[in-house]
C-alpha positions, 0 to 999 in steps of 0.5 A: 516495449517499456523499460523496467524502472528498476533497471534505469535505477531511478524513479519512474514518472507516475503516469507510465505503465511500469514496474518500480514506477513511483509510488504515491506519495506521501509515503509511507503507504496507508495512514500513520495509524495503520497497523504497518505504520505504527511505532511498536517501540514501548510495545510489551513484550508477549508473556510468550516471547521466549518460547515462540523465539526457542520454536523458531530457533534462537540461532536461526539466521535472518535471510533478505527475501529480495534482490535482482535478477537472479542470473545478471549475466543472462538476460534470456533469464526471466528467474528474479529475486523479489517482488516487483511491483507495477505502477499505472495511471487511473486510466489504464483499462481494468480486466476481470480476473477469475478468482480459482481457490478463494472466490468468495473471499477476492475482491472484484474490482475496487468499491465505487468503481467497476469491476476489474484490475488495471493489469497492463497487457505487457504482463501477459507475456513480458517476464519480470511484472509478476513474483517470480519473474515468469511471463504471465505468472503461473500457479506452482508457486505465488506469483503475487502481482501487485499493482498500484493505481497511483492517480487512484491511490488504490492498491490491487495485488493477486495470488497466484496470477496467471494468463490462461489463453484470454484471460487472467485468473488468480488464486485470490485478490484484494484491493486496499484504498491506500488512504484508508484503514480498512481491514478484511473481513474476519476469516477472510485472506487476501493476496496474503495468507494472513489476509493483510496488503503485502506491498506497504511491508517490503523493503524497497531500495527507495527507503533504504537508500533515502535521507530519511528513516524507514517509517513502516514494519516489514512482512517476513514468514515463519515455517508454520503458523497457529491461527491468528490475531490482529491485524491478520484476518485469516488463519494457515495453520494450527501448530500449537507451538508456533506464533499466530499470523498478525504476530509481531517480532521487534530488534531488541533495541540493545543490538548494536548497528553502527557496524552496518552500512547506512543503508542496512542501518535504516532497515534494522533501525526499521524493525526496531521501530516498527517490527516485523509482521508475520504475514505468511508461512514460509523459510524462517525468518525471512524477510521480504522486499522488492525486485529491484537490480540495484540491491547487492546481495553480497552485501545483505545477505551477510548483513541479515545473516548476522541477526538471529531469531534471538535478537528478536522479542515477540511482542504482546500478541494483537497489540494496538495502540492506545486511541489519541484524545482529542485535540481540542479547538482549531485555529483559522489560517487564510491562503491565497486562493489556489486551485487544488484541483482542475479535473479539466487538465491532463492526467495526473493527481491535480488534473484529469480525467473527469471524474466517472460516475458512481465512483470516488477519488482520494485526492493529497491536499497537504503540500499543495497550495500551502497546506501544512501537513498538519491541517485537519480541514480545509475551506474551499469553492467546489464548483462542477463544470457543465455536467450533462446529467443532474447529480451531487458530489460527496466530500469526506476525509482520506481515511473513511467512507462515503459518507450518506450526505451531499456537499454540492447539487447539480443540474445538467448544463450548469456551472455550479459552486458551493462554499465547503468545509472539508475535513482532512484524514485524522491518520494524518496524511493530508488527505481527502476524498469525494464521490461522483453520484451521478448516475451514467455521466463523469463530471469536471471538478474544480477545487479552489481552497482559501484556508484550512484549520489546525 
């Protein structure tokens, strides 16, 4: 049986099959420009503001939807407070799931790669992997599952996960490439009414009791909702009076928090920064987070109880920001050449395995061999080790798709290497990704860089 991370009260290694394990890194999850991401600061104010505050209840206490277990004291009590979340490695086997409410609308598996989703066989009957805590999940309530393939840097969440005898079905699914922007399509939903990913907007314990600031909005419900605008996709009411789903709630910056302890200081100064996004209906002002046994209730409770919906403004409905211009020429800087990635090692982001044909990787170049964070393309030798059938690889930054041209050819058999530039994720996260075209057989990859632009 595996231990719970969130039980030790530390980091998980980013291999194990676990609940809490290591996210990702860097964080936060998804690009800088993604809408759970972006500073909402200077963001105006909706004309509406005042009159969705008075709907909620200007007096209406927050609430912090997470915590721990819900009876410490009795471990036969799988009843939990928050969202677990699971971590796997990309090896771990995928499952199909039958999609029950919204077929047409759930994800398979992830694009480029087989169908199914990576769910460990403890969630099954194990209690805690899954909303709720319930061994299995069920379908009186949510029971989100999500999982995160952490070699992969894919996100799979669920709603309404259950196991009926042999298999596992949900109401609905989604998959997100934590590298990209991608957005549902309109009308869709996802494991979320709202049809956006639930995991980037919880409030974890890792941030709040970190160095840094929490750099991303938070997901919190509403009682009802009136359609939706951006960055939602999908609509779970008609209430004229009510905000849409996607709507945004910002702390006015004028609520003194010098009061709170530090880590109640980095949520709120978090929902100054980057607000809270209506992502579901559900209790008024409630904000969610993760399972984790370390959070104290009687600590956050009075905390969040303190704010009141008229602490909030409501900012201009299906507000983005404004498109950077460009940046202009980039400068050369050489590196000692450096291996980035060796598909012939063990397991792990800069190792195995080999890559599986017809799918893709995203792979975090900077902080590695010297790569600054703020480097836009790297130059590198691509090299494909003995593959056993012909194909080309594709190379292409983090944050966007495949792209129709090849960056190296290859012919059974042989050891080939080809000189290339490759282009780094514009949100800014370092990263980048490549395609395996080759039409049955996985290949090994080699990857040494020798400089990079910025």
């Amino acid at each position: 049986m595996l231990a719970l991370a969130v039980a030790a009260g530390g980091a998980a290694p980013a291999s194990a099959q676990m609940v809490g394990g290591q996210l990702p890194q860097p964080l936060p999850l998804f690009p800088r420009d993604n809408w759970w991401n972006v500073d909402i600061s200077q963001a105006p104010v909706d004309a509406n503001s005042a009159s969705f505050i008075t709907w909620i209840g200007a007096s209406r206490g927050m609430h912090p939807d997470f915590g721990g277990d819900v009876d410490p004291t009795d471990p036969s009590n799988p009843n939990i407070y928050g969202l677990p979340y699971i971590t796997v490695p990309g090896t771990q086997p995928l499952v199909p799931v039958t999609f029950v409410l919204f077929g047409d609308q759930s994800d398979s598996g992830a694009a480029g790669h087989p169908a199914g989703y990576p769910i460990p066989s403890q969630a099954e009957t194990q209690a805690k992997w899954i909303e709720g805590g319930t061994p299995g999940g069920g379908t009186s309530n949510d029971y989100h599952m999500l999982i995160v393939d952490t070699d992969n840097r894919i996100l799979f969440e669920l709603y309404q996960a259950h196991w009926n005898v042999d298999h596992w079905e949900a109401g609905s699914g989604a998959v997100f490439q934590l590298d990209g922007d991608a957005r549902r399509p309109e009308t869709w939903t996802s494991a979320d009414a709202a049809g956006l990913a639930i995991l980037p907007g919880l409030v974890r314990y890792d941030e709040a009791f970190g160095s840094a600031p929490i750099r991303h909005a938070f997901r919190f419900t509403l009682r009802d909702s009136n359609g939706h605008v951006f960055p939602a996709s999908h609509d779970a009411g008609s209430n004229s009076s009510a905000p849409p789903l996607g709507a945004r709630l910002r702390l006015k910056a004028s609520v003194d928090l010098s009061g709170y302890t530090p880590e109640v200081q980095r949520i709120f100064q978090a929902m100054k920064t980057y607000g809270l996004i209506f992502a579901d209906n559900g209790s008024d002002m409630y904000v969610q987070g993760t399972y984790d046994t370390r959070w104290n209730n009687d600590v956050l409770n009075p905390a969040f109880g303190s704010l009141t919906a008229s602490d909030f403004d409501v900012i201009q409905l299906g507000w983005q920001p404004a498109v950077a211009a460009s940046g202009g020429p980039y400068q050369f800087y050489t590196l000692t050449p450096c291996r980035l990635l060796d598909t012939r090692l063990a397991d792990g982001p800069y190792g195995g395995p080999a890559v599986p044909p017809g799918s893709q990787r995203v792979v975090v170049a900077a902080g590695q061999c010297g790569i600054p964070a703020t480097a836009k393309a790297l130059t590198a030798n691509v090299t494909v080790v003995a593959p056993a059938e012909g194909g080309f690889l594709s190379f292409f930054p983090g944050d966007e798709g495949v792209p129709p041209t090849s960056t190296i050819n290859f012919s059974p058999g042989r050891v080939l290497a080809n000189n290339a530039v490759i282009a780094l994720a514009s949100s800014g996260s370092g990263t980048f990704g490549f395609y395996d075209a080759t039409p049955t057989k996985a290949v090994h990859l080699l990857v040494d860089v020798s400089g990079y632009f910025q």
